[in-house]
C-alpha positions in Angstrom: 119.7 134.2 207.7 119.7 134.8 211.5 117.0 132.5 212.1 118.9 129.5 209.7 121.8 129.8 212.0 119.8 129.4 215.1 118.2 126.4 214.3 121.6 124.8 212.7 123.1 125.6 215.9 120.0 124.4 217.9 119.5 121.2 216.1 123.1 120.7 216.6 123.2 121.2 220.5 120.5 118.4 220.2 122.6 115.8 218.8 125.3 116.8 221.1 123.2 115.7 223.9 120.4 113.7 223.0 124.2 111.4 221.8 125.4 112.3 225.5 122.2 111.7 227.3 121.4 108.0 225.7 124.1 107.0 224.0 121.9 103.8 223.2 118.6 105.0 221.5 120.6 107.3 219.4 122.8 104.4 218.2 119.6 102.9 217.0 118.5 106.0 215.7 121.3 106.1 213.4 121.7 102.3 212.6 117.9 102.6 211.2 118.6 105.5 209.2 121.3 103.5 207.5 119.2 100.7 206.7 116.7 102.8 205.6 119.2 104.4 203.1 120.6 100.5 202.2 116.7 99.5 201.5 116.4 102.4 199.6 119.5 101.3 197.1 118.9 98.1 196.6 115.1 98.7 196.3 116.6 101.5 193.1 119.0 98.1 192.1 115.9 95.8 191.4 114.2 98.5 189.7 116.9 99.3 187.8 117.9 95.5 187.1 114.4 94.7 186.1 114.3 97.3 183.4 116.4 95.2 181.4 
């Protein structure tokens, strides 16, 4: 359980500053996971729409 903690932590210091450090790229970063997940929904709507 140690180790979990120690990389939540870590992975959250990273954020922290990779969102200080270039405010920018990780903007982007997080504008593409959102499209991702939007693509992924409306791919699951035409499959879904199609079965009909």
């Amino acid at each position: 359980m140690q180790v979990k903690k120690v990389l939540s932590y870590g992975g959250i210091a990273f954020a922290a500053y990779y969102l200080l450090a270039r405010p920018s790229d990780a903007a982007t970063a997080v504008k593409g996971a959102f499209d991702s997940v939007i693509n992924a929904a409306d791919s699951l709507a035409q499959f879904v729409n199609n079965l009909a």
